[in-house]
N, C-alpha and C positions, 0 to 999 in steps of 0.2 A: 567639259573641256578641262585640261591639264596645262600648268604650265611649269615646267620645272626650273629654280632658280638657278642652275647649272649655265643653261640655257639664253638665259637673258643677260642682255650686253649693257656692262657699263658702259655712262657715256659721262664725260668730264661738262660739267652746267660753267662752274667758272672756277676760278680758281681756287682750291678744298673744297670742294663739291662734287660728289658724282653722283647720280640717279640710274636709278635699273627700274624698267618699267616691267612689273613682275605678271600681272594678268589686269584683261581689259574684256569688253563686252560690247554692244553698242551702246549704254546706258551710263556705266560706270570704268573707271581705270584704279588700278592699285599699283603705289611705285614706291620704292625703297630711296629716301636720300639719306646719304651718309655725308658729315662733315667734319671738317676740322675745327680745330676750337678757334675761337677769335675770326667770324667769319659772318658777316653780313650780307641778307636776302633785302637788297632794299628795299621802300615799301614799294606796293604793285595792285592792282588789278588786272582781272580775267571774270569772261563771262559764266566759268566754271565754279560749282560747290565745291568746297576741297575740305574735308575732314580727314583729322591726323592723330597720329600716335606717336609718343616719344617713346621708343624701344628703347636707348641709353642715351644718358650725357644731361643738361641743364641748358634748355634756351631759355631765349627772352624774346616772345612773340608780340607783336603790337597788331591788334587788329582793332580798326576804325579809330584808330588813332588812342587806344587803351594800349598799356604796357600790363603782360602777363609774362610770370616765371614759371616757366615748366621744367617736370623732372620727369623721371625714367617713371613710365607710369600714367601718366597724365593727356589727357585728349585736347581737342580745338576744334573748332569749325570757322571756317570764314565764308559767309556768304558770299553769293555770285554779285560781281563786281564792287564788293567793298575794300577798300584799302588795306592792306594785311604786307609782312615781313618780319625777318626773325633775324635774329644774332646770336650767334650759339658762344655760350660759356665755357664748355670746354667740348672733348670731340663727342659726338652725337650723331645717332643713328634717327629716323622719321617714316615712319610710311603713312603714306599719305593715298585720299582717295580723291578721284576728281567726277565729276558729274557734272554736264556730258564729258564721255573720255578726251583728254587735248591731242591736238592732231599732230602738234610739235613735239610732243612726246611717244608716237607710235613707232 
């Protein structure tokens, strides 16, 4: 199956944030967040696997209560329901993978 970024609808998460949910499966979801700089994911859980890519920009990821600095380049995993959230340094792009796919994001 195919899915063309053309195609996939941004939707605003909060304020500088938008996600485009690019391709999904019944197993796995793939989605695009882009943000503004100076912009807080507070921390959170879900029952979801979420491994990610930083495409562009410089966060600062806390997962299980560790603080990490990522750059254009650089990967993450947060396991299923462990506390995780990011604060981006400046603007920054993420795709992110979730397992199982989130139902809020279909």
């Amino acid at each position: 199956m195919i899915f063309y970024n053309k195609e996939a609808t941004r939707v605003k998460v909060i304020s500088g944030v938008t996600r485009k949910t690019l391709a999904q499966s019944q197993i796995l979801m793939l989605c695009e967040f882009t943000f503004d700089a100076h912009v807080t994911i507070p921390i959170h859980t879900h029952p979801h696997e979420q491994v990610g890519y930083v495409v562009k920009g410089h966060v600062e990821m806390t997962i299980n209560g560790k603080k990490y600095e990522l750059n254009e380049g650089d990967s993450y995993f947060a396991p299923s329901n462990i506390p995780h959230g990011v604060y981006t340094l400046v603007e920054s792009k993420i795709i992110d993978s979730f397992s199982p796919p989130r139902e809020d994001y279909r």
